[in-house]
C-alpha positions in Angstrom: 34.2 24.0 5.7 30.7 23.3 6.0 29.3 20.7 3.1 26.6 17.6 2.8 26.8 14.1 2.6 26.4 14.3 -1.2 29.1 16.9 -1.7 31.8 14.8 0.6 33.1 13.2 -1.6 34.7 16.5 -3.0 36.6 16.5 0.1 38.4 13.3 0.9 41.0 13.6 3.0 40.0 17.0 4.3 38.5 18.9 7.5 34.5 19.2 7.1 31.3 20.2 9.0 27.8 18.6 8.3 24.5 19.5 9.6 22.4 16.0 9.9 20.4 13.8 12.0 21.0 10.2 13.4 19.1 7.7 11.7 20.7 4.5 13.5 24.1 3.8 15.7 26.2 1.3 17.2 29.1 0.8 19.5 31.6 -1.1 21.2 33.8 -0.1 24.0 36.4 1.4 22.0 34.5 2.8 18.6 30.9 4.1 17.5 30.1 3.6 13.8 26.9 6.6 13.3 24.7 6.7 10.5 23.6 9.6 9.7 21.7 11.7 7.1 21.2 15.0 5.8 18.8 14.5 3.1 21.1 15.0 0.3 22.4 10.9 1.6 23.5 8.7 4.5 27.1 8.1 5.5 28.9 6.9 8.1 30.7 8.1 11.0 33.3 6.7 13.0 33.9 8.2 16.1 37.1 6.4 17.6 37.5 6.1 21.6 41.5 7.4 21.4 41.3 10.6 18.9 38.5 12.2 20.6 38.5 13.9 24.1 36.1 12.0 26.4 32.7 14.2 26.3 32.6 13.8 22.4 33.0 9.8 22.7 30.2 10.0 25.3 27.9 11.9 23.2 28.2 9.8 20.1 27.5 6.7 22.7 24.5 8.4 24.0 23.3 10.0 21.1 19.2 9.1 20.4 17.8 8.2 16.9 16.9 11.0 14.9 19.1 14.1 16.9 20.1 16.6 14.8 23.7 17.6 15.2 26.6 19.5 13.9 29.6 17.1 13.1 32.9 17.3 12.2 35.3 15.5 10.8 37.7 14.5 8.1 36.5 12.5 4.9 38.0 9.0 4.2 37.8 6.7 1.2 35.4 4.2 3.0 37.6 0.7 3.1 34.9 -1.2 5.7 36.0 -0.2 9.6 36.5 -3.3 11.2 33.8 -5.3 9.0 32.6 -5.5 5.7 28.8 -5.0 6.8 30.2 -1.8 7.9 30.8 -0.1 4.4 29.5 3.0 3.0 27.0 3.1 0.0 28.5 6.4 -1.2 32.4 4.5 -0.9 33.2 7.1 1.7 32.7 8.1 5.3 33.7 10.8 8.1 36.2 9.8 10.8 35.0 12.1 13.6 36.2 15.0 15.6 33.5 16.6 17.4 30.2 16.5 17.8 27.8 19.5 18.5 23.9 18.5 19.1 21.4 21.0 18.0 18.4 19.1 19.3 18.4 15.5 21.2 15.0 13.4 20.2 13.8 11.0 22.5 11.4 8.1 21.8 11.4 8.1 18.2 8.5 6.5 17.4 9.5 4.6 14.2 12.4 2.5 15.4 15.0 -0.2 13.7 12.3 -3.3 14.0 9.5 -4.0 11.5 6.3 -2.0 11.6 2.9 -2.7 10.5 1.7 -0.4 7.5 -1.0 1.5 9.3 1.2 2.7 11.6 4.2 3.8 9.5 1.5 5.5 7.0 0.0 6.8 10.5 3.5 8.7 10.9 4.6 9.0 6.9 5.8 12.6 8.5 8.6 10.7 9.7 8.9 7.7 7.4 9.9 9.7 5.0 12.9 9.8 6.7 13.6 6.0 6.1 16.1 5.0 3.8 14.2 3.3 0.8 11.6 5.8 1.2 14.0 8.7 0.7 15.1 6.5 -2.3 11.3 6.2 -3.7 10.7 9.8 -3.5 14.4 10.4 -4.9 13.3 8.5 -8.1 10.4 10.4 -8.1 12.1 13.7 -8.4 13.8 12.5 -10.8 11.4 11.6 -13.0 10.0 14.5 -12.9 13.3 16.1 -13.5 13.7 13.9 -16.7 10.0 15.0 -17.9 10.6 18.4 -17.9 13.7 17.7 -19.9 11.9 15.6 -22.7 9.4 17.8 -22.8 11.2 20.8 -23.6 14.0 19.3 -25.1 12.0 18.6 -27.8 9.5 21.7 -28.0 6.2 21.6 -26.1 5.6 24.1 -23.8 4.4 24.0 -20.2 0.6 24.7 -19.9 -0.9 24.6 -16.4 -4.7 23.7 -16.2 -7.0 24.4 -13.7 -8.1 22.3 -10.5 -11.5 23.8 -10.5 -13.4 22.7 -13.5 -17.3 23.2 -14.1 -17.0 19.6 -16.8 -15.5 16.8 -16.9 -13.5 14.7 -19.5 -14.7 11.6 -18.8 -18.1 12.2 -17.2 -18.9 13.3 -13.4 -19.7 10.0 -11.8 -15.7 9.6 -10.3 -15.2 13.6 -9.4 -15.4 15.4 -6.1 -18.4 18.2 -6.3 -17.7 21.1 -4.8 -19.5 24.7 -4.6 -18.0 27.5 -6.5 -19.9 30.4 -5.4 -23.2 29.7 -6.6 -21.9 27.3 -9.5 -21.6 23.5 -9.4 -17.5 22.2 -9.9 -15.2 19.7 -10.0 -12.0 19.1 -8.8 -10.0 18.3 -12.0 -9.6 14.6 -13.2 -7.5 15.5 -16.3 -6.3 18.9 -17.3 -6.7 17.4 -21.1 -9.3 19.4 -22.7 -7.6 22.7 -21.7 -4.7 21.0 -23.0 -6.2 20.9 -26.1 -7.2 24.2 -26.1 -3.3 25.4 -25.6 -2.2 22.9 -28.3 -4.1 24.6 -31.1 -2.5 27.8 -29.7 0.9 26.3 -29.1 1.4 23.4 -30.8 2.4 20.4 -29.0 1.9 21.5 -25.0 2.3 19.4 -21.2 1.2 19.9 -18.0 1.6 18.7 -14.9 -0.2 19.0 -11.8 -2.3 16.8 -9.2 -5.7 15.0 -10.1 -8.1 13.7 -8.4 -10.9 10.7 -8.6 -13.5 9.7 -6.2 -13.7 6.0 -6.8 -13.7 3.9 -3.8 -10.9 1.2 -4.6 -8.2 -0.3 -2.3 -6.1 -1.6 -5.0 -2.5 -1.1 -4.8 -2.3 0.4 -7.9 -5.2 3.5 -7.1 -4.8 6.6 -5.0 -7.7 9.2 -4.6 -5.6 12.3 -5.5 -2.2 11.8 -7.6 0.0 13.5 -10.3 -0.5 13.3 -14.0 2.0 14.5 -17.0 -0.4 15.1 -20.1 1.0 16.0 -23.6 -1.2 17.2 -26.2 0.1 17.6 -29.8 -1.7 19.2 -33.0 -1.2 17.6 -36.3 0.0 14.5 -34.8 -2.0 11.4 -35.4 -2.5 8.5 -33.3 0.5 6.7 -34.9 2.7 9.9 -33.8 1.5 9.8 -30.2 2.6 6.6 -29.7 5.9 7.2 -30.9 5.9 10.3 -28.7 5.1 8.4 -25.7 7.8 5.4 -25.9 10.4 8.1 -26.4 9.3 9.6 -23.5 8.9 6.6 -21.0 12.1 5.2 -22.2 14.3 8.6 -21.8 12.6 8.9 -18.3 13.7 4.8 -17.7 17.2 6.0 -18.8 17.3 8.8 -16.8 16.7 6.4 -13.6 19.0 4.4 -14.5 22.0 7.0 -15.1 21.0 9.2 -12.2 19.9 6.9 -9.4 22.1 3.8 -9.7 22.4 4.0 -5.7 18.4 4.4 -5.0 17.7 1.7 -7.3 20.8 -0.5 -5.5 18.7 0.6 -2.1 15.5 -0.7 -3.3 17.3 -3.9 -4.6 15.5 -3.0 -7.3 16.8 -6.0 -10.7 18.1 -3.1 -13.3 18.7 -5.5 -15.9 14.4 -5.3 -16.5 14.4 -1.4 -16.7 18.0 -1.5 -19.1 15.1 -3.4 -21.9 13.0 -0.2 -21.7 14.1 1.0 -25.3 11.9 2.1 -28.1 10.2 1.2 -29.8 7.6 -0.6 -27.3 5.5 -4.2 -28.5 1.8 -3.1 -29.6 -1.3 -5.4 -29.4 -4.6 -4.5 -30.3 -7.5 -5.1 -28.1 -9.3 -7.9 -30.5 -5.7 -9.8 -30.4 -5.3 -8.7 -26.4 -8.8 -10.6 -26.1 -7.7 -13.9 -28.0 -4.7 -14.1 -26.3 -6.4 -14.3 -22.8 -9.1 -16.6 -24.2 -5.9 -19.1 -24.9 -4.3 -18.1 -21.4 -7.5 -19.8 -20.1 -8.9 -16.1 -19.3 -12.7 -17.1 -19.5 -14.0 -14.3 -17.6 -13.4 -11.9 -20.2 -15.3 -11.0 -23.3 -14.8 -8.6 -26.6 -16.5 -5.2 -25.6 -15.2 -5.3 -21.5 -12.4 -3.6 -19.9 -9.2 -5.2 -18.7 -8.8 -6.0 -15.4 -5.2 -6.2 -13.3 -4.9 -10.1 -14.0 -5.5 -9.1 -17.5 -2.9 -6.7 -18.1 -1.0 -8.4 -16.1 -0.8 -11.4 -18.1 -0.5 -9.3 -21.5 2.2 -7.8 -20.3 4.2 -10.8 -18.3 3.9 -11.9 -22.2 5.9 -9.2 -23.8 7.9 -8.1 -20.3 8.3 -4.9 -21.6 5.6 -2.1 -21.5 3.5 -3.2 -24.3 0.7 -0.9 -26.0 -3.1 -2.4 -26.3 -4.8 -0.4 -28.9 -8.3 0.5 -30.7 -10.3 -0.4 -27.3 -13.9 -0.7 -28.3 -16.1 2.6 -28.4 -18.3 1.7 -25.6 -15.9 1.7 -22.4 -13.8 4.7 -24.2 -14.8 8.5 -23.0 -16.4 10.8 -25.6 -13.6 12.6 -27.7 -11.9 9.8 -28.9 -11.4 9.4 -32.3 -13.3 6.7 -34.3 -11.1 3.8 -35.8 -11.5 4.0 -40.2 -10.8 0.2 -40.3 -13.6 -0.6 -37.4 -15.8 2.1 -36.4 -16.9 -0.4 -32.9 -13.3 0.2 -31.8 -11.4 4.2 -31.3 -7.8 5.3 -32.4 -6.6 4.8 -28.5 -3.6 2.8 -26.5 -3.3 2.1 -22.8 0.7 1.8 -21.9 0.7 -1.2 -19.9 3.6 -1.4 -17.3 5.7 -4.6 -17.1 6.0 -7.0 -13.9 2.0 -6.4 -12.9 2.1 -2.5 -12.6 -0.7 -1.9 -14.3 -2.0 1.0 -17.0 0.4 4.0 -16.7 -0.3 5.7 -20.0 -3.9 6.2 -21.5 -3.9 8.4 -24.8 -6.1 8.9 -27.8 -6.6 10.1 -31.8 -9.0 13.1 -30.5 -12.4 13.4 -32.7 -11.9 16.7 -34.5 -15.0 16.7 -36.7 -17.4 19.5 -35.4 -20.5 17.3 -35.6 -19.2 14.0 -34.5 -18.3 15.7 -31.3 -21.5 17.3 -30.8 -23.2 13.8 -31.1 -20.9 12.0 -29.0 -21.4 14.9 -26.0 -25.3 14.6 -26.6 -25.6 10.2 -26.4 -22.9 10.6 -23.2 -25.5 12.7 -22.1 -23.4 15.6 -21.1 -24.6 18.8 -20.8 -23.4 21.0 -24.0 -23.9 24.2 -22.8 -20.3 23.1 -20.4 -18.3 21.9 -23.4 -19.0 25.0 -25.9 -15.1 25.9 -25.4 -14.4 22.8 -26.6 -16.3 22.4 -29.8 -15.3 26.2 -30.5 -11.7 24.1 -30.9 -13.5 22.7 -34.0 -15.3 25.1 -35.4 -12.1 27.3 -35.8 -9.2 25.4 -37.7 -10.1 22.5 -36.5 -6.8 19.9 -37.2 -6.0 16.3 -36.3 -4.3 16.4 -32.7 -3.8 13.8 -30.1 -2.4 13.6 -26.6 -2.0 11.0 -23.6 -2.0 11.1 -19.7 0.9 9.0 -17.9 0.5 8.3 -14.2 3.4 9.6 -12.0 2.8 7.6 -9.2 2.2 4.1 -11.0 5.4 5.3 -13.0 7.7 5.7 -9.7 6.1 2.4 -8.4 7.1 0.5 -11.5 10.6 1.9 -12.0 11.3 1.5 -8.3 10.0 -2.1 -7.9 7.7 -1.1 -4.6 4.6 -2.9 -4.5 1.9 -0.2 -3.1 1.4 3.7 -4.9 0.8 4.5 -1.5 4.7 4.6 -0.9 5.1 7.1 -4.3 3.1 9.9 -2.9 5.2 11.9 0.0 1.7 12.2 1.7 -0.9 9.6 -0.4 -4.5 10.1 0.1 -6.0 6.6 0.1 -9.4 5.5 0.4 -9.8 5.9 3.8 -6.6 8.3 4.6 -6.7 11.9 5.3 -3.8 12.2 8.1 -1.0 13.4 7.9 
């Protein structure tokens, strides 16, 4: 019976075969403990001196990190061979009978020792294979799986955007330029104003797809090209995109929790901060967000600039939850956003702010649906009209109040998996000054 680690334990105390590779081994003179993987897990296998014939003992002995192999065996209820250290994460592990290599590595280059960053991001082809990195991009996946479940569990539908624009949301200064034939474009920063195109066909819409920005920052929270999930909804006001958006992060929290109790254990990730992710989330405006720092002994910061990490940071250490700041003021906000009726300085916007110094993961807006305030907010950003003529036609047929949000997938998987840098939430990031592999 051929099966994976995953599946295995569906077969406890009986005969299987399992195509993996060795990640790590060791020995005494009468027992080799293997740990392998297949991608679905690791597990364990004991390969014991006296039940095998002597070629099989001598290959699990001599076997190099990272072989890929054939090996069978019969599932046990994992009780820790000879040591505690020795038990299984999955509870259960393979007490060998054979052993037939497909291909022996030599000289892997990542071995069991610690490695400096450049050169495990110079072979992220093969640390992929780690343990706590397959647990990263585990959580990923399953964010992503989670996503598509809110979204269509509760009724947008899936709109995909394109990568090649000829405008930009928030102005051109961050984008990659690129020919198009004989046309100027852009590689895609937000799919958002298509999005709002589909909602006012659709309804309440999402994408998801890769984006890019060319600004040149090292921070561990930035990555040149990474994946956004937008939602756009008509009829719903700011008020009802914010409730949208802490139903959403917290079913996608919830999801983690219930689906990837064992990555999270990997990561040694402390649970008990993501089982507080429940709806609904703290909210602070940005005049409050701005007093409060003033009192933390923030001096650097003053009513009309844009948070920095320390900033959000702090707001957030306050509330230890995500925590909304809302009604930024006008200036630092793109174009489309909708003016605030109680200030008219400030716009009817929220960035999510991520607990434990993760940073901005949500940015969402009121959208301005008045046909003329858009057209004078395009012409003092100094954007060229003729590009955005699709988007006021938005307004000048049925024109309805509609709002939407952008979260961040790979500040998300950093914050629900505890890692410090993005760079390990992208299988293959693209960093400032990274191209390869």
């Amino acid at each position: 019976m051929k099966t994976t680690i995953k599946e295995a334990k569906n077969y406890i105390g009986q005969e299987v075969t399992i195509g993996a590779w060795l990640q790590n081994k060791r020995s005494s003179g009468k027992i080799a403990f293997l740990q392998l993987r297949d991608g679905t897990g690791f597990m364990q296998g004991v390969v014991v001196k006296s039940e095998v014939d002597e070629d099989t003992f001598a290959t699990a002995k001599n076997l190099n990190q990272e072989s890929s192999m054939y090996i069978t065996g019969t599932i046990t209820e994992d009780t820790g061979t000879i040591t505690e250290d020795n038990r299984s994460d999955l509870g259960y592990e393979m007490q060998v009978k054979s052993i037939e290599i497909i291909h022996e590595a030599h000289d892997y280059p990542i071995t069991p020792k610690n490695h400096g960053t450049e050169f495990l991001m110079d072979h992220r082809h093969l640390w992929l294979r780690s343990k706590k990195q397959h647990a990263v991009m585990k959580i990923r996946n399953e964010i992503i799986r989670a996503t598509y479940e809110f979204f269509h569990d509760n009724g947008y539908v899936k709109i995909d955007p394109p990568i090649l624009t000829a405008s930009a949301p928030e102005g051109t200064s961050e984008l990659f330029h690129t020919k198009y034939f004989d046309e100027d474009a852009f590689l895609s920063q937000s799919g958002q104003l298509y999005l709002e195109a589909a909602a006012m066909a659709y309804g309440k819409v999402f994408s998801f797809g890769p984006t890019f920005r060319a600004e040149k920052s090292k921070t561990r929270r930035h990555l040149i090209e990474f994946w956004m999930i937008e939602g756009e909804m008509a009829f719903y006001n700011h008020d009802d995109s914010l409730e949208a958006q802490e139903q959403y992060v917290a079913h996608v929290v919830q999801s983690v929790l219930k689906n990837c109790a064992l990555e999270l254990k990997i990561l040694d990730r402390d649970t008990s901060k993501l089982e507080k992710v429940k709806t609904p989330f703290p909210r602070i405006t940005y005049d409050d967000a701005i007093e409060y720092l003033k009192q933390e002994g923030f001096d650097d910061i003053e009513w009309g600039e844009d948070f920095g990490a320390p900033h959000e940071t702090a707001i957030a250490n306050h509330y230890d939850l995500p925590v909304f700041i809302t009604n930024y003021p006008t200036k630092i906000k793109p174009f489309y956003m909708q003016p605030n009726p109680d200030n008219e300085d400030t716009v009817l916007c929220a960035d999510l702010i991520a607990p434990e110094g993760y940073g901005e993961i949500i940015g969402g807006s009121e959208r301005i649906n008045d046909l003329e305030l858009l057209e004078s907010r395009i012409e003092e950003h100094g954007l060229d009209k003729e590009s955005y003529e699709y988007y006021l036609d938005l307004r000048r047929y049925g024109s309805v109040p509609h709002s939407g949000f952008g979260l961040g997938l790979e500040r998300t998987v950093a914050w629900i998996s505890g890692v410090e840098h993005v760079r390990e939430t992208a299988p293959f990031p693209r960093l400032l000054n990274r191209l390869y592999p």
